[in-house]
PDB file of N, CA, C and O in Angstrom:
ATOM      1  N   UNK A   1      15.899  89.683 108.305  1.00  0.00           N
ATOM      2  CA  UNK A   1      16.342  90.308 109.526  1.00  0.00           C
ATOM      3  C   UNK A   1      17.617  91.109 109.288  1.00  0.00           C
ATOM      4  O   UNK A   1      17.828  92.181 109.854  1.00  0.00           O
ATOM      5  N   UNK A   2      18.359  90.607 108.525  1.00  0.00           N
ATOM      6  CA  UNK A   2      19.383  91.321 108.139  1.00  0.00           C
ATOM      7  C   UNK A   2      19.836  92.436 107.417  1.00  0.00           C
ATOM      8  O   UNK A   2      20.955  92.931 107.278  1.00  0.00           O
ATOM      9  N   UNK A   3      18.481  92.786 106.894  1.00  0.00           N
ATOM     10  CA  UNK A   3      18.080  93.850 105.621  1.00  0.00           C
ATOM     11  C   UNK A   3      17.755  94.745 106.568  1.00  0.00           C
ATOM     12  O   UNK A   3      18.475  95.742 106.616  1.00  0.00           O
ATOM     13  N   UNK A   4      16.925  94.668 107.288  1.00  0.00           N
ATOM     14  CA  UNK A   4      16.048  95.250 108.507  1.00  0.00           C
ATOM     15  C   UNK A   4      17.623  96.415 109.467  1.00  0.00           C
ATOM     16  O   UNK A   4      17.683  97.607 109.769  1.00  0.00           O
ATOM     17  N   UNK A   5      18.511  95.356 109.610  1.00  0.00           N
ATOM     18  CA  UNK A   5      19.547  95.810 110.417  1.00  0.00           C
ATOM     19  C   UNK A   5      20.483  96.894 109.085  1.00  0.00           C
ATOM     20  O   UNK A   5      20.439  98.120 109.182  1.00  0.00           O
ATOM     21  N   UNK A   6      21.133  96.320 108.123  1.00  0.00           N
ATOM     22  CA  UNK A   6      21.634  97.285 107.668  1.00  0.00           C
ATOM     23  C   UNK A   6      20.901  98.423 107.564  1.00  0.00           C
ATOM     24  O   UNK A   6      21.339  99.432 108.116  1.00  0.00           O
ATOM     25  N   UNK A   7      19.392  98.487 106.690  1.00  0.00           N
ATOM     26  CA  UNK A   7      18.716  99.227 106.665  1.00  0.00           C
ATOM     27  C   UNK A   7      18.934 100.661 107.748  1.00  0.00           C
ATOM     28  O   UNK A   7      19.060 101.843 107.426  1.00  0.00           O
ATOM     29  N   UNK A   8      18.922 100.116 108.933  1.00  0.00           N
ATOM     30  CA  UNK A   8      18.532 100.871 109.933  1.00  0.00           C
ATOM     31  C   UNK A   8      19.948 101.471 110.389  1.00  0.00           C
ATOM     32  O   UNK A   8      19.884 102.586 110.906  1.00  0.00           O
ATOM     33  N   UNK A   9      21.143 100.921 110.278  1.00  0.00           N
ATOM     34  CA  UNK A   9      21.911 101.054 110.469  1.00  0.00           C
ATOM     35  C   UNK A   9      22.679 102.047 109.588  1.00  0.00           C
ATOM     36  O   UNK A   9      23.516 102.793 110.096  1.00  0.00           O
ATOM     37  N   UNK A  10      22.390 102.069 108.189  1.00  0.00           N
ATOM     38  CA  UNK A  10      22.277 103.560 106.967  1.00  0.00           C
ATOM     39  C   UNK A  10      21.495 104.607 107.502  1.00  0.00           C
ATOM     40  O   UNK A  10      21.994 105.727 107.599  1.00  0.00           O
ATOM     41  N   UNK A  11      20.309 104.386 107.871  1.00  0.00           N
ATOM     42  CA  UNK A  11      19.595 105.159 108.406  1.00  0.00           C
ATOM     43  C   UNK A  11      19.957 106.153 109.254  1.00  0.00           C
ATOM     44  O   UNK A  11      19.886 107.380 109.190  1.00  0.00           O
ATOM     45  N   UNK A  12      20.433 105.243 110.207  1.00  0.00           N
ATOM     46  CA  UNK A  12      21.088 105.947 111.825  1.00  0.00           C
ATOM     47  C   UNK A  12      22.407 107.055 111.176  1.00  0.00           C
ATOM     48  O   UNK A  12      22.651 108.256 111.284  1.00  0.00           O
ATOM     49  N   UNK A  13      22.953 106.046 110.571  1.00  0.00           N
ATOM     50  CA  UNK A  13      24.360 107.098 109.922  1.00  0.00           C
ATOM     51  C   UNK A  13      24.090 108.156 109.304  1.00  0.00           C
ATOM     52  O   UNK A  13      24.817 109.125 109.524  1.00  0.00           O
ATOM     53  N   UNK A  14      23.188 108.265 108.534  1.00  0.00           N
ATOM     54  CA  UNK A  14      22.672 109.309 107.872  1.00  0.00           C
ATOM     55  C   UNK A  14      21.712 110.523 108.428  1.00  0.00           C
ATOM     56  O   UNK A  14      21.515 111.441 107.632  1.00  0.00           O
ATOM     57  N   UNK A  15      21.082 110.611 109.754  1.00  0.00           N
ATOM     58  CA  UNK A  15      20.852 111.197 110.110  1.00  0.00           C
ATOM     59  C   UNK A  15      22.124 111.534 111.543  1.00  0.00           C
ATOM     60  O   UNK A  15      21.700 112.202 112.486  1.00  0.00           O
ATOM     61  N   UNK A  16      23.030 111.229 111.570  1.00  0.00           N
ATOM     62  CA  UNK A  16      24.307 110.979 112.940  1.00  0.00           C
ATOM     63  C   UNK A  16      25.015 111.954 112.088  1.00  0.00           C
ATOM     64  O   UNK A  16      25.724 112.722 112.739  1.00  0.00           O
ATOM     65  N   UNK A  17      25.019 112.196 110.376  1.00  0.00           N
ATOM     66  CA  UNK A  17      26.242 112.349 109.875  1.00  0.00           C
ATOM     67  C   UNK A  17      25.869 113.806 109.087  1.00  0.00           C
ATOM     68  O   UNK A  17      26.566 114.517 108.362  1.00  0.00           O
ATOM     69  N   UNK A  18      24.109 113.974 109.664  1.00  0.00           N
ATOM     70  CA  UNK A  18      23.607 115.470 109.343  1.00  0.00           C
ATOM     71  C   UNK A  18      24.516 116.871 110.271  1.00  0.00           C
ATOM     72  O   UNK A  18      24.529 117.044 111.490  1.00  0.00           O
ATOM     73  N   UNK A  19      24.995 117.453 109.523  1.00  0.00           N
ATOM     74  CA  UNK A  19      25.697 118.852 110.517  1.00  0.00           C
ATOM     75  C   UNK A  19      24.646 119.712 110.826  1.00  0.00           C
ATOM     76  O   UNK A  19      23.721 120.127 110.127  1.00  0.00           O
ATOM     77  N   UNK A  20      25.015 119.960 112.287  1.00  0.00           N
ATOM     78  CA  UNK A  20      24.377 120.812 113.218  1.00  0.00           C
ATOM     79  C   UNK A  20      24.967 122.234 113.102  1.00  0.00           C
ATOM     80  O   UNK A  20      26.130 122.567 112.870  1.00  0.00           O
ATOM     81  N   UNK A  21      23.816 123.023 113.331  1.00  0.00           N
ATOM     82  CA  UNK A  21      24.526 124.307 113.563  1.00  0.00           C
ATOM     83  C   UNK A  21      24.092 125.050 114.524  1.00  0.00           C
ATOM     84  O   UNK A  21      22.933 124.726 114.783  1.00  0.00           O
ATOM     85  N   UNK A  22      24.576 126.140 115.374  1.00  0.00           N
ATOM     86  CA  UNK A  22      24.083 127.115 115.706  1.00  0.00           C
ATOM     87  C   UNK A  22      24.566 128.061 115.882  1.00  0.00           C
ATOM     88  O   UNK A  22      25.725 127.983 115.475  1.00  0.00           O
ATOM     89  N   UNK A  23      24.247 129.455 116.477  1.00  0.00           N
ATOM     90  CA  UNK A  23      24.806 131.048 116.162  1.00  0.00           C
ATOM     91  C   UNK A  23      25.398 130.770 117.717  1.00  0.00           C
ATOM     92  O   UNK A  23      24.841 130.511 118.784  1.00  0.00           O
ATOM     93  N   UNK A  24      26.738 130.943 117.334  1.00  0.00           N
ATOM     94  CA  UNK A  24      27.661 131.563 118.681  1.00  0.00           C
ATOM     95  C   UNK A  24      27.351 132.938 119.656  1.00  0.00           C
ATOM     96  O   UNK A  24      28.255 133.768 119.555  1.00  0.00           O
ATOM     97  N   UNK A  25      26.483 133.249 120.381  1.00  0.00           N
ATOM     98  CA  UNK A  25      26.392 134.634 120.825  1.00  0.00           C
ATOM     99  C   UNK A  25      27.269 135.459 121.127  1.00  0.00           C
ATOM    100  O   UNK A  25      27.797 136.313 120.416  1.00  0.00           O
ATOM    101  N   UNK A  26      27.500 135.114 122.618  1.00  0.00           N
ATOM    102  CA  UNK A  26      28.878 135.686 123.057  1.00  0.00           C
ATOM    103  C   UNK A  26      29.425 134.867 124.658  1.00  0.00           C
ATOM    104  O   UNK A  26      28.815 134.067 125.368  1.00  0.00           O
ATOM    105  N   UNK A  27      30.521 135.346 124.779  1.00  0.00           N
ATOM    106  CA  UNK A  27      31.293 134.676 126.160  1.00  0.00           C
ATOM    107  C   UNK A  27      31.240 136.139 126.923  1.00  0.00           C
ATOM    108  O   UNK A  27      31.610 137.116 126.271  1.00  0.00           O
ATOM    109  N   UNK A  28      30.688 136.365 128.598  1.00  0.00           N
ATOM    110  CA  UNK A  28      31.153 136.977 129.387  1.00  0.00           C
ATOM    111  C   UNK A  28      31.575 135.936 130.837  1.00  0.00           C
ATOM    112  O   UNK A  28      31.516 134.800 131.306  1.00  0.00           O
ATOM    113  N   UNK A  29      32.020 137.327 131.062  1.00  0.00           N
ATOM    114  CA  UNK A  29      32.896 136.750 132.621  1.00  0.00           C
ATOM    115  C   UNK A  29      31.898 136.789 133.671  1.00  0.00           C
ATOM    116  O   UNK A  29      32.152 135.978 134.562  1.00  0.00           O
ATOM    117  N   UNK A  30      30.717 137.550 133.879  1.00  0.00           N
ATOM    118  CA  UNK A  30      29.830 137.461 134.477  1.00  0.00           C
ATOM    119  C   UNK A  30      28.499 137.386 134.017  1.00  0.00           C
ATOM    120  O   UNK A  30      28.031 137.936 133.020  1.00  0.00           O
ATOM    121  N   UNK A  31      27.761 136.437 135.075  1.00  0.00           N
ATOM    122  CA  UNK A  31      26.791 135.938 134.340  1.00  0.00           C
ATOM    123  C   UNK A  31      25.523 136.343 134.377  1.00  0.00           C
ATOM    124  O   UNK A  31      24.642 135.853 133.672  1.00  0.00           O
ATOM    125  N   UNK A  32      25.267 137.736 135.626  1.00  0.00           N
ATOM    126  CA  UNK A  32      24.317 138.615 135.781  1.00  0.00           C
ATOM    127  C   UNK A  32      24.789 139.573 134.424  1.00  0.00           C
ATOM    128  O   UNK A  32      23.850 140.289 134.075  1.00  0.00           O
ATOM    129  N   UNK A  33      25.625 139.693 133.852  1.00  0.00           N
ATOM    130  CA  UNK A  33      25.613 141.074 132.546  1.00  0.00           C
ATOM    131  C   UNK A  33      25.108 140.304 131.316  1.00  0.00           C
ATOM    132  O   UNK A  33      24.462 140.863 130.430  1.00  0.00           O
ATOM    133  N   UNK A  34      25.477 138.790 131.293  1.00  0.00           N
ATOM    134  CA  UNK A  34      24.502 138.351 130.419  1.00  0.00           C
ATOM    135  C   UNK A  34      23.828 138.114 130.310  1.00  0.00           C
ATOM    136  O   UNK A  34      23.435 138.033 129.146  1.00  0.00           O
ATOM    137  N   UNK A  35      22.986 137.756 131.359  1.00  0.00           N
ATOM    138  CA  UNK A  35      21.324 137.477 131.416  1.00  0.00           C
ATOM    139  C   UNK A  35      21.005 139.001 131.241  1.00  0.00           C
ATOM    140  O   UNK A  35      20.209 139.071 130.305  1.00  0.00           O
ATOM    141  N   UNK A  36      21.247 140.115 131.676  1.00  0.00           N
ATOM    142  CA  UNK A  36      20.961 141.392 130.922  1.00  0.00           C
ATOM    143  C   UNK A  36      20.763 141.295 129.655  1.00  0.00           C
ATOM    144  O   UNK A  36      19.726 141.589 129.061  1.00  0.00           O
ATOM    145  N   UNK A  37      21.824 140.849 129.173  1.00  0.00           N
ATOM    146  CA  UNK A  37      22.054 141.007 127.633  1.00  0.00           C
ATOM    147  C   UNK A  37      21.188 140.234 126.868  1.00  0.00           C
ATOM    148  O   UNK A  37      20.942 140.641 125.732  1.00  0.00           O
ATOM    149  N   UNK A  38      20.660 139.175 127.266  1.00  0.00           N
ATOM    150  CA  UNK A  38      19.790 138.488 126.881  1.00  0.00           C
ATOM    151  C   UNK A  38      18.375 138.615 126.892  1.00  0.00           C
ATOM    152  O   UNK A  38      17.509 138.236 126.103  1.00  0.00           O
ATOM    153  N   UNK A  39      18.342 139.184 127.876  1.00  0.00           N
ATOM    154  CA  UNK A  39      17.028 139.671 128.355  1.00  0.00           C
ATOM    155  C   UNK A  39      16.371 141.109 127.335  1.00  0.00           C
ATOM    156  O   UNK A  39      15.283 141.680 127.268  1.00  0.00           O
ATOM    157  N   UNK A  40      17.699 141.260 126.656  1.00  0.00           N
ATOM    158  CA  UNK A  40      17.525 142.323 125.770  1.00  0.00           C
ATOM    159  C   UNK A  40      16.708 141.980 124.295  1.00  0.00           C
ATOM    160  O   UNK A  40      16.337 142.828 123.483  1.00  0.00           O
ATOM    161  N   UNK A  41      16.524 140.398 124.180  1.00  0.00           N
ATOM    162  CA  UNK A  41      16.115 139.475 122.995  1.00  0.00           C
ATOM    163  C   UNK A  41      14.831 139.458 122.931  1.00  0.00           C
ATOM    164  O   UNK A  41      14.130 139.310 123.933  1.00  0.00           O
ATOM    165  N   UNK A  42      14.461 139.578 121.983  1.00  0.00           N
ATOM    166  CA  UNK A  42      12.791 139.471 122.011  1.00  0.00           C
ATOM    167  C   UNK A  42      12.387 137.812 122.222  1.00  0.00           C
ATOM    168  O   UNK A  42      12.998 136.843 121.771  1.00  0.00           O
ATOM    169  N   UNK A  43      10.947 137.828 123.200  1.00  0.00           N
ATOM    170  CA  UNK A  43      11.022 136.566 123.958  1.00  0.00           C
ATOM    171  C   UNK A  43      11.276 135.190 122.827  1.00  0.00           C
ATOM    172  O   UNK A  43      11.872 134.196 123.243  1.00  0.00           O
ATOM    173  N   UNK A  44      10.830 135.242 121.564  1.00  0.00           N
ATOM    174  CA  UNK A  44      11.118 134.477 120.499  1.00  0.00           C
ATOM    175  C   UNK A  44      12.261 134.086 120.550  1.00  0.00           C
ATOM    176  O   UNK A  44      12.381 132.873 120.721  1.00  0.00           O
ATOM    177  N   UNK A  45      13.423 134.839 120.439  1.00  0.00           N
ATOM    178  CA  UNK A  45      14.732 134.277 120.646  1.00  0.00           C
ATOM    179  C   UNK A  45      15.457 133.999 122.076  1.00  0.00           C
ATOM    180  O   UNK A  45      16.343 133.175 122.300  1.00  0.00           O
ATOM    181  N   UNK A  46      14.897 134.831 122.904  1.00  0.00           N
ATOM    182  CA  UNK A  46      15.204 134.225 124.518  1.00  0.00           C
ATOM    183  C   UNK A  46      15.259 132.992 124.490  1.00  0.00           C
ATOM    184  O   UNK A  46      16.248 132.428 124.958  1.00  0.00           O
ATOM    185  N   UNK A  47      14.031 132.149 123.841  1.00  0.00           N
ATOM    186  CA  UNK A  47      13.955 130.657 124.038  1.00  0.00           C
ATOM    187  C   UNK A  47      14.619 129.729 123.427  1.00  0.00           C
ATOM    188  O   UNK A  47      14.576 128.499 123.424  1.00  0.00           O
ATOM    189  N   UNK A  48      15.510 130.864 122.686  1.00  0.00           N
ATOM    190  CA  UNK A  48      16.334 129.612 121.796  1.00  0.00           C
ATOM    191  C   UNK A  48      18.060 129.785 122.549  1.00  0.00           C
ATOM    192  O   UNK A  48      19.064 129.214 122.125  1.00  0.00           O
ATOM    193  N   UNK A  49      18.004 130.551 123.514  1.00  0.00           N
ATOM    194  CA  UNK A  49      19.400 130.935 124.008  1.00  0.00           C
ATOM    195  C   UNK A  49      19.765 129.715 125.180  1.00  0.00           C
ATOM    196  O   UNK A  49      19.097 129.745 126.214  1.00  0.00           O
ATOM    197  N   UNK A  50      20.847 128.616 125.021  1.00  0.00           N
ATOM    198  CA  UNK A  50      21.253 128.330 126.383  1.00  0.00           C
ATOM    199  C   UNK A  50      23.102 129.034 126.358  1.00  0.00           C
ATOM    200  O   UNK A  50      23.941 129.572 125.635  1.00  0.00           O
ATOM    201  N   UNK A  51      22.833 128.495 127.781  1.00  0.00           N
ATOM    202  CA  UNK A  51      24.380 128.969 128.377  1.00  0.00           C
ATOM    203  C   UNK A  51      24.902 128.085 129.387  1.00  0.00           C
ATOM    204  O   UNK A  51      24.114 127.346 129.977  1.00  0.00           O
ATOM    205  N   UNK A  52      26.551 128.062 129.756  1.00  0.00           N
ATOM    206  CA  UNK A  52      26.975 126.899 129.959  1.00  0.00           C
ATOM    207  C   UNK A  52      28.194 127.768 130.755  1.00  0.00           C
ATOM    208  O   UNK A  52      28.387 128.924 130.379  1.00  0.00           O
ATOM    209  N   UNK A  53      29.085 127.165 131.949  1.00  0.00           N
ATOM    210  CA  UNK A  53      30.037 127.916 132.354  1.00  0.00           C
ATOM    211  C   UNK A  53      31.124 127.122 132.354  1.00  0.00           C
ATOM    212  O   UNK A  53      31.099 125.959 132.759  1.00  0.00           O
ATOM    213  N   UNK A  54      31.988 127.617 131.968  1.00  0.00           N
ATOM    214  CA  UNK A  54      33.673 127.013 131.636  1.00  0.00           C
ATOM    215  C   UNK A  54      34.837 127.694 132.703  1.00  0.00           C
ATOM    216  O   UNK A  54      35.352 128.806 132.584  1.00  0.00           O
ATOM    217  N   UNK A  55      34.973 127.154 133.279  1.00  0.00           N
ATOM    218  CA  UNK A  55      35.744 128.099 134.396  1.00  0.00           C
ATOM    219  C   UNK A  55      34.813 129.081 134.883  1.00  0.00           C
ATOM    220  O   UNK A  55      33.654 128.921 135.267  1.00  0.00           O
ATOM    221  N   UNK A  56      35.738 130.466 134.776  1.00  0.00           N
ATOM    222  CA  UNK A  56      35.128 131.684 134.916  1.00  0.00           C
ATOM    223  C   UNK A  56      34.118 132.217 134.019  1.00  0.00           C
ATOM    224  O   UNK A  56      33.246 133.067 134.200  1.00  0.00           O
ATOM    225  N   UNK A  57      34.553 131.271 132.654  1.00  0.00           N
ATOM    226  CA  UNK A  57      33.277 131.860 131.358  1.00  0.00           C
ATOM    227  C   UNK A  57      31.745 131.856 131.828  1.00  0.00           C
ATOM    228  O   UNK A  57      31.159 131.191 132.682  1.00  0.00           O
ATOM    229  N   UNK A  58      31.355 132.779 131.007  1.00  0.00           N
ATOM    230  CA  UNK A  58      29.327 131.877 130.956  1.00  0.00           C
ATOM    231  C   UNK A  58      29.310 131.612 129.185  1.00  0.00           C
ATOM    232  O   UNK A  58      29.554 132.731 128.735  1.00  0.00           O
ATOM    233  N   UNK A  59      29.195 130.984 128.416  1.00  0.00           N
ATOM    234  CA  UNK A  59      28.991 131.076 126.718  1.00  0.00           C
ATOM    235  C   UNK A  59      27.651 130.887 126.773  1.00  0.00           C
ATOM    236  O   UNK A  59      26.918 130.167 127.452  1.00  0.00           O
ATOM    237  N   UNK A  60      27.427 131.975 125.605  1.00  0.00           N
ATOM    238  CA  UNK A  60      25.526 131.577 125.166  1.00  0.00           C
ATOM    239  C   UNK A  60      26.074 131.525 123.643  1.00  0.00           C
ATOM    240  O   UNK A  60      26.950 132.099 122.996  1.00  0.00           O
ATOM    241  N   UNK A  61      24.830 130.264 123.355  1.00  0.00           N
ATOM    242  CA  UNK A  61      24.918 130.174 121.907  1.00  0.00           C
ATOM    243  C   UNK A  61      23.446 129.769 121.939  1.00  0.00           C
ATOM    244  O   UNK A  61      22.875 129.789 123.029  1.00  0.00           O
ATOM    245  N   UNK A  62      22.779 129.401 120.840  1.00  0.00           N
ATOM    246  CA  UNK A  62      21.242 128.856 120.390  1.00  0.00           C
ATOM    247  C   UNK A  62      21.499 127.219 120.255  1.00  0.00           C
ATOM    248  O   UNK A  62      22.451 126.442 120.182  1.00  0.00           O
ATOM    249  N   UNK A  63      19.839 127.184 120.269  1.00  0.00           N
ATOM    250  CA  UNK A  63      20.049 125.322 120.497  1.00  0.00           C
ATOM    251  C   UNK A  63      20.248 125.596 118.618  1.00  0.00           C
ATOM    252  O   UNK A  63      19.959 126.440 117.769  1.00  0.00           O
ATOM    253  N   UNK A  64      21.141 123.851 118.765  1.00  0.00           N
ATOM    254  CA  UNK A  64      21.830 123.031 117.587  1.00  0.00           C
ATOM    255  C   UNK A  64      20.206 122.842 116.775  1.00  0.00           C
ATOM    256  O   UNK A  64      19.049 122.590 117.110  1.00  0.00           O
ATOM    257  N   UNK A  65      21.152 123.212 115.239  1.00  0.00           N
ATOM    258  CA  UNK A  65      19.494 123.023 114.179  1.00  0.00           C
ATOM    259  C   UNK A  65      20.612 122.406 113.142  1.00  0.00           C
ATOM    260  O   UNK A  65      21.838 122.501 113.187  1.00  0.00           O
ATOM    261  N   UNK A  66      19.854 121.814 112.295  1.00  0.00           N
ATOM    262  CA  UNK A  66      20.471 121.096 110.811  1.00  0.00           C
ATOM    263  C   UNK A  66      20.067 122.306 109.980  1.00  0.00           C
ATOM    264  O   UNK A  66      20.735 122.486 108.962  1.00  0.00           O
ATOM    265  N   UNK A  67      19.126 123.130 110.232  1.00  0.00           N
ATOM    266  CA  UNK A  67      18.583 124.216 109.072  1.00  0.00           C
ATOM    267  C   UNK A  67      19.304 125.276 109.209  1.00  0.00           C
ATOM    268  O   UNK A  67      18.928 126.068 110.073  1.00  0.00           O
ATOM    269  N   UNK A  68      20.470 125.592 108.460  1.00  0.00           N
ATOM    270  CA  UNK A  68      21.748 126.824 108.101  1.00  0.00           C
ATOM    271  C   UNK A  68      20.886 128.005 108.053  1.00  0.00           C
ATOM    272  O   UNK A  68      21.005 128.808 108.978  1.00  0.00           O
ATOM    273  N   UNK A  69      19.915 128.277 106.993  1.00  0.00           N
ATOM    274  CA  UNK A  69      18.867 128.957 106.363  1.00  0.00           C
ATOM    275  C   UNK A  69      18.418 129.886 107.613  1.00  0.00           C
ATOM    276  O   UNK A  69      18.773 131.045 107.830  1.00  0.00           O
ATOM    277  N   UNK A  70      17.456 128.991 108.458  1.00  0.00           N
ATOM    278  CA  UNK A  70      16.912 129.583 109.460  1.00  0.00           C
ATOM    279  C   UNK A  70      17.810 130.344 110.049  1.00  0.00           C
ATOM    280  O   UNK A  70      17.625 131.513 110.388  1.00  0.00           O
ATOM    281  N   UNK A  71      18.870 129.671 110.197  1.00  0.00           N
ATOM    282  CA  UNK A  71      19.660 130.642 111.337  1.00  0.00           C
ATOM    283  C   UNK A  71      20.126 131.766 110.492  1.00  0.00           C
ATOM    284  O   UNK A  71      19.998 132.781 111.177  1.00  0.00           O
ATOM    285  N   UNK A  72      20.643 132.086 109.238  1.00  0.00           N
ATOM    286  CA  UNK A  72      20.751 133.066 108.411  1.00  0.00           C
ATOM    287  C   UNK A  72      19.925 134.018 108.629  1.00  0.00           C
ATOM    288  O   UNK A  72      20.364 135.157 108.789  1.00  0.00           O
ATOM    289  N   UNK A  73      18.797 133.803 108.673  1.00  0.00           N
ATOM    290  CA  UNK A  73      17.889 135.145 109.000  1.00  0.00           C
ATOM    291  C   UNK A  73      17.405 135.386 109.993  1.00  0.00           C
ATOM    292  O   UNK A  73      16.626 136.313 110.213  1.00  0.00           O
ATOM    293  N   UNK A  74      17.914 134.342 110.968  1.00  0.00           N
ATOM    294  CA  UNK A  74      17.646 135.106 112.512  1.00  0.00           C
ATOM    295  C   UNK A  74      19.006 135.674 112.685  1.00  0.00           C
ATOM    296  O   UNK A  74      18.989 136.780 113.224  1.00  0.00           O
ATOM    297  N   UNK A  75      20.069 135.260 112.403  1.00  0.00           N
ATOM    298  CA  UNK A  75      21.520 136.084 112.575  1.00  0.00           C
ATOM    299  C   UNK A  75      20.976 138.015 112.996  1.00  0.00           C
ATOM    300  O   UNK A  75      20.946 138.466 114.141  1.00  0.00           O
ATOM    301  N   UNK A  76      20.649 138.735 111.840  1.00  0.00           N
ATOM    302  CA  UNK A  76      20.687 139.787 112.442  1.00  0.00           C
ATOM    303  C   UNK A  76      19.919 140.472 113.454  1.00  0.00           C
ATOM    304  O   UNK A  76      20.116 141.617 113.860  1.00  0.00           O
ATOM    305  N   UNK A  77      18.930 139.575 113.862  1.00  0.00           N
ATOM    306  CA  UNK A  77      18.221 139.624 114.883  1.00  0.00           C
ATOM    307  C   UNK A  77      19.297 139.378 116.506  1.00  0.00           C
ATOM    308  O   UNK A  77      19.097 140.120 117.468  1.00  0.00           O
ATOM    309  N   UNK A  78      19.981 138.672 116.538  1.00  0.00           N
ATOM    310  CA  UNK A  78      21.171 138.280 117.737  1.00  0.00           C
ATOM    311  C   UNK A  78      22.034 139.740 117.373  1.00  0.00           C
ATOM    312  O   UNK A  78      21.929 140.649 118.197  1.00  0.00           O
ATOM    313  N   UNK A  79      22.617 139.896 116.531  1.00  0.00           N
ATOM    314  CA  UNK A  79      23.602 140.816 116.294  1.00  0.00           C
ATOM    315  C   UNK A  79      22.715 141.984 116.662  1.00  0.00           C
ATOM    316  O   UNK A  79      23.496 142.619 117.371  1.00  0.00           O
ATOM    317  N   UNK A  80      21.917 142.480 116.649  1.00  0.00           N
ATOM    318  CA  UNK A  80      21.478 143.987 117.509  1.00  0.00           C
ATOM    319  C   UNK A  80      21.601 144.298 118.648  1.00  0.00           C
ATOM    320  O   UNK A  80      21.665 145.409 119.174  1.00  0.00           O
ATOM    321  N   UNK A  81      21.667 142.475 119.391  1.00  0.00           N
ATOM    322  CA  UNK A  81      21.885 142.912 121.190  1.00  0.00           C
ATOM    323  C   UNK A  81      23.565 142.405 121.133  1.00  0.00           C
ATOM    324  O   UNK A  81      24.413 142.902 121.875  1.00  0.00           O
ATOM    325  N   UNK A  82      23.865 141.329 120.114  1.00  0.00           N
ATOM    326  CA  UNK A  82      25.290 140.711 120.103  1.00  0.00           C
ATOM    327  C   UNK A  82      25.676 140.562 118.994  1.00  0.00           C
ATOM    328  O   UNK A  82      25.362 139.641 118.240  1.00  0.00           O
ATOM    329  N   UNK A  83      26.825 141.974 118.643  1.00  0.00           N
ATOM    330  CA  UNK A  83      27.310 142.301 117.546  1.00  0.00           C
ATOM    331  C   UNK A  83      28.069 141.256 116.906  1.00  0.00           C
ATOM    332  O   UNK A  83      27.998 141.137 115.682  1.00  0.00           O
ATOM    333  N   UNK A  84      28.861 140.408 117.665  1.00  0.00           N
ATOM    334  CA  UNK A  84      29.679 139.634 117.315  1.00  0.00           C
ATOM    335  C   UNK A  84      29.477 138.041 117.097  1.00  0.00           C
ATOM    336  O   UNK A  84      30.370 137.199 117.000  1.00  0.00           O
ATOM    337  N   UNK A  85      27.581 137.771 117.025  1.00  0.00           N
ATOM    338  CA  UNK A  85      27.142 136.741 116.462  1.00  0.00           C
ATOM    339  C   UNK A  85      27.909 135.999 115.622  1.00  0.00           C
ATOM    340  O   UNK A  85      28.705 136.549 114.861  1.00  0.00           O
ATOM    341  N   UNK A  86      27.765 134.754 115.666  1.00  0.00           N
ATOM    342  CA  UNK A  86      28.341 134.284 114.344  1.00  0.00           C
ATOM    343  C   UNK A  86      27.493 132.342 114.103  1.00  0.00           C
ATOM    344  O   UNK A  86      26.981 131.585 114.927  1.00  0.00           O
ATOM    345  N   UNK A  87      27.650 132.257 113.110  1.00  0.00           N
ATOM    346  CA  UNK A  87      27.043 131.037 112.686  1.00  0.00           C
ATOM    347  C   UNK A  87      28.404 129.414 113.193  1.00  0.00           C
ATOM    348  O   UNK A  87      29.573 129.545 112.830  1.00  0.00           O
ATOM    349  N   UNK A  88      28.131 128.566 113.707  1.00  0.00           N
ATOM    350  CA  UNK A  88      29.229 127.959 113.689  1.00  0.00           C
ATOM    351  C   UNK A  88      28.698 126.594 113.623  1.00  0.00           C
ATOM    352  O   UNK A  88      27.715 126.359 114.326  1.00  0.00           O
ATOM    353  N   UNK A  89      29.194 125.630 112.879  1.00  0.00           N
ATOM    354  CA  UNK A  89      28.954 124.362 113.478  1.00  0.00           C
ATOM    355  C   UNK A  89      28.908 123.688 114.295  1.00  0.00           C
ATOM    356  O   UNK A  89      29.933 124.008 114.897  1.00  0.00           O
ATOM    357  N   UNK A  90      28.327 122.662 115.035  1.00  0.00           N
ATOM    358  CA  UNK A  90      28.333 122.268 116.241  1.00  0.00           C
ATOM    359  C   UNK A  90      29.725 121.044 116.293  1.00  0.00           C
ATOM    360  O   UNK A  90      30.148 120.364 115.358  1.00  0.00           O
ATOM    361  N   UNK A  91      30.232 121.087 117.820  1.00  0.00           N
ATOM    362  CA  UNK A  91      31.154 119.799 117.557  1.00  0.00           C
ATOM    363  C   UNK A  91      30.930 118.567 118.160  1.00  0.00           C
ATOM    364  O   UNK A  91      30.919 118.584 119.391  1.00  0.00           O
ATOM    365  N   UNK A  92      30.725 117.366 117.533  1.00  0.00           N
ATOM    366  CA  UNK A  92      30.071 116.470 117.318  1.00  0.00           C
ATOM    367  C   UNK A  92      31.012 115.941 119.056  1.00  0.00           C
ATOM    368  O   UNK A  92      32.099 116.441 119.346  1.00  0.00           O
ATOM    369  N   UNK A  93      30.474 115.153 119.746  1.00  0.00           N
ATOM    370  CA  UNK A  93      30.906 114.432 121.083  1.00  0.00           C
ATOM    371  C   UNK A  93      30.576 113.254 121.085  1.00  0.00           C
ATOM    372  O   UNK A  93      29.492 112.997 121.610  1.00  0.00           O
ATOM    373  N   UNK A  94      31.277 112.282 120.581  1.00  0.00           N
ATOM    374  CA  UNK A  94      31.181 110.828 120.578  1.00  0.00           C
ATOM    375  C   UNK A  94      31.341 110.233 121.970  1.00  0.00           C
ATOM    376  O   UNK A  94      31.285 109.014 122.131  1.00  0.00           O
TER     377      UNK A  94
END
């Protein structure tokens, strides 16, 4: 039983302690110019866009992936509608 628990307990850590990533889009102040802007994405990447409001902000970024790679070559795909893409790690919220 006890093997069972550490076991699982390496386990858990090791996938807890995988880094997330995703492409930062952009921050506007209004949130009808970014759903424009988004809407500018081919529907493939539409579905990977959420957004979130911070005060006055709206931020869009893509959902969190462990695969760096992937997002590497979708990068210049974001940067045609949002020049100022960028790759970032996610920050972990305990």
């Amino acid at each position: 039983m006890l093997r069972i628990f550490i076991l699982s307990t390496l386990l858990s850590a090791l996938l807890f302690s995988a880094s997330n990533f995703t492409v930062k889009i952009a921050v506007f102040g209004n949130q009808k110019r970014l759903q424009k802007s988004i809407d500018r994405l081919s529907p493939a990447l539409k579905k990977t866009v959420r957004t979130y409001k911070n005060g006055k902000l709206v931020y869009a970024y893509t959902i969190p992936t462990t695969d760096r790679e992937t997002l590497k070559k979708l990068l210049p795909a974001y940067r045609k509608v949002f020049h100022d893409a960028y790759i970032a790690p996610t920050k972990r919220v305990d």
